[in-house]
C-alpha positions as MATLAB code, in Angstrom:
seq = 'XXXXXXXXXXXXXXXXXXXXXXXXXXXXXXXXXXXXXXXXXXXXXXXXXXXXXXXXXXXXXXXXXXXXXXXXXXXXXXXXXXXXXXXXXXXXX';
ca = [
     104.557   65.650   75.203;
     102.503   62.963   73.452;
      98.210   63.480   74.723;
      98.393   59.706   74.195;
     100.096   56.839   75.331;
      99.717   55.357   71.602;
     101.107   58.735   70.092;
     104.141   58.339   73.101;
     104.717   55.089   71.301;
     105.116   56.455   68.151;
     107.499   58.743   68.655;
     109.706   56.935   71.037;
     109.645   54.043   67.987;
     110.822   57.427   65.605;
     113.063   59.007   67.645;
     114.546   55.358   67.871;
     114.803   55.007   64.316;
     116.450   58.714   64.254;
     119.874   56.930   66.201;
     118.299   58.881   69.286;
     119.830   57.117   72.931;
     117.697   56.060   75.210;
     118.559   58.063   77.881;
     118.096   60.636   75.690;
     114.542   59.649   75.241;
     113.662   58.898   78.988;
     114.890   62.194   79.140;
     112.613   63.812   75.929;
     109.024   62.071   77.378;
     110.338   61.841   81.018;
     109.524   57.919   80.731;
     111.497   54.845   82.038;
     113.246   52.102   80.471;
     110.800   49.891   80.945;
     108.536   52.146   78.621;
     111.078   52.517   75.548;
     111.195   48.729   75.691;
     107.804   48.587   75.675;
     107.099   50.827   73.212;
     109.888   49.155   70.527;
     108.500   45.687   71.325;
     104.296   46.609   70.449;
     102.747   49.493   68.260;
      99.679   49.711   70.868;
      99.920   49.981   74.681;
      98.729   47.016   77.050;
      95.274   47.688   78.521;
      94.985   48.969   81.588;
      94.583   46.502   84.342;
      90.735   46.355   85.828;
      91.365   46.795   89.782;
      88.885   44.555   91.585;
      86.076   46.170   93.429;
      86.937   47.842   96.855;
      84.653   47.208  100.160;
      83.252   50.642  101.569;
      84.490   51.204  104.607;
      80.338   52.267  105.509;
      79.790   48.400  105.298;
      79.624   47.735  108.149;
      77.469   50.798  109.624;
      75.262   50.294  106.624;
      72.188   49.010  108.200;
      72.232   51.434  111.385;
      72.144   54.033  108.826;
      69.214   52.388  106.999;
      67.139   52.564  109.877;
      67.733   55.724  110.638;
      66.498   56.926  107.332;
      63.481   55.235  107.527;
      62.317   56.561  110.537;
      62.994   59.646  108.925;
      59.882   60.081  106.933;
      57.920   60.138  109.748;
      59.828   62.645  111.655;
      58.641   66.493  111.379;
      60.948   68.419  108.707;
      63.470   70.082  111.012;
      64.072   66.779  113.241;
      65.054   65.123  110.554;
      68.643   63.728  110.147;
      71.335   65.380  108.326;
      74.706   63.558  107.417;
      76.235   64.973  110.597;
      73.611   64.366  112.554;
      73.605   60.498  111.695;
      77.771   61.052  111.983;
      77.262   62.127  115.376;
      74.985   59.208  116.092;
      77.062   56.568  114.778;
      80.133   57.742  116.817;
      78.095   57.813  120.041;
      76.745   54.272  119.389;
];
């Protein structure tokens, strides 16, 4: 197997040019037909598509959690809260 997509290219576009079948190459680089076509149609790969930025799902609890924390400080060392403790708290809010 090809480390790169770009070397992949290259020698799907050379076994090609060899007379190899395309099923024969699906078969070689375990790719699809949409990938052979691909490949014979551009040297270089399309860039990968940017997915848009996800919500957290801790949105919404983000403030409780703030103000937990910043009591914190004041709190003596072993009363202070761990992430399980502020789980706990959160689920019986």
């Amino acid at each position: 197997m090809p480390s790169s997509k770009v070397d992949l290219y290259a020698a799907i576009r050379r076994d090609t040019r060899t007379g190899m079948s395309g099923c024969a190459i699906e078969k070689k680089y375990r790719v699809g037909r949409r990938t052979i076509v691909k490949a014979l149609a551009s040297a270089w790969p399309e860039p990968r598509k940017q997915l848009p930025p996800r919500a957290s799902k801790l949105d919404p609890f983000k403030p409780a959690i703030d103000e937990i924390l910043k009591a914190d400080p004041d709190a003596p060392h072993k009363q202070r809260h761990t992430v399980t403790r502020i789980w706990h708290r959160l689920m019986d809010e």
